[in-house]
C-alpha positions as CSV (number, residue, x, y, z in Angstrom):
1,X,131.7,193.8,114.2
2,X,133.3,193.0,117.8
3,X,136.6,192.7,118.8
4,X,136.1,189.3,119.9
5,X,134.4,188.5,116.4
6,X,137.5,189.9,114.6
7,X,139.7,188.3,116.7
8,X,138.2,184.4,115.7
9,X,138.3,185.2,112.3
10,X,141.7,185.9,112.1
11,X,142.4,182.6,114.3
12,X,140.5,180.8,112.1
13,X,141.5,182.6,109.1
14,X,145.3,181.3,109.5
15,X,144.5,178.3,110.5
16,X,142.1,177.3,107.4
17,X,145.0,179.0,104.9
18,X,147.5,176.3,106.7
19,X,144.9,173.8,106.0
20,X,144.1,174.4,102.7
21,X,148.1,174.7,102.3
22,X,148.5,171.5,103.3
23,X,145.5,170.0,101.3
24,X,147.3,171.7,98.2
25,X,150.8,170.3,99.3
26,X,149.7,166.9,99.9
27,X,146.5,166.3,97.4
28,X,144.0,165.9,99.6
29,X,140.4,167.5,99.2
30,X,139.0,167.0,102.8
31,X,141.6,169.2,104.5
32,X,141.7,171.9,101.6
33,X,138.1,172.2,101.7
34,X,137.9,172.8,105.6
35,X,141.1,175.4,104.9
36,X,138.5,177.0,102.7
37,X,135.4,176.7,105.0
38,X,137.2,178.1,107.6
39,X,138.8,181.0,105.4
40,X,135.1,181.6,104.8
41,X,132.9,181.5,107.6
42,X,133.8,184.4,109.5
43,X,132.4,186.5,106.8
44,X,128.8,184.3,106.8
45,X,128.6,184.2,110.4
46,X,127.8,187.2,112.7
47,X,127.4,186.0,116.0
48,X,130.8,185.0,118.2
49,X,129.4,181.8,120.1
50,X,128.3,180.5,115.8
51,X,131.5,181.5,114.8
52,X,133.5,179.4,117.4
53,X,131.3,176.4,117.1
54,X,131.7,176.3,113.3
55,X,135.1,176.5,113.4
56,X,135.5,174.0,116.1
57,X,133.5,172.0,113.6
58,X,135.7,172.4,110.7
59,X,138.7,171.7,112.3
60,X,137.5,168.7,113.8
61,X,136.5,167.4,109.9
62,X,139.8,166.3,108.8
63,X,140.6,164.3,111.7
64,X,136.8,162.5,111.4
65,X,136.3,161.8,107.3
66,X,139.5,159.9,105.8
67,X,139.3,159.4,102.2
């Protein structure tokens, strides 16, 4: 694991728990399910440029799918 790797994954890591705290909060499954996507993916993912795409992705989701 790289510096850079570990560094991403705690980014991302906060920023999905605020997410999925905020899908808890306010009931909504979209945002709580990226939270937990991007909780997750640094453990599925081993290579840095992956990593940053996928949580570019998954950020990006709740502001694309309304439900």
């Amino acid at each position: 694991m790289s510096e850079a790797q570990l560094v991403w994954g705690v980014v991302f890591g906060a920023i999905g728990f605020a997410f999925s705290l905020y899908g808890t909060r306010q009931k909504a499954v979209i945002p709580f399910l990226a939270g937990l996507g991007l909780m997750g993916v640094p453990y599925l993912i081993a290579n840095v440029y992956a990593l940053v795409a996928a949580g570019v992705v998954l950020m990006a989701l709740p502001y694309f799918v309304r439900l």
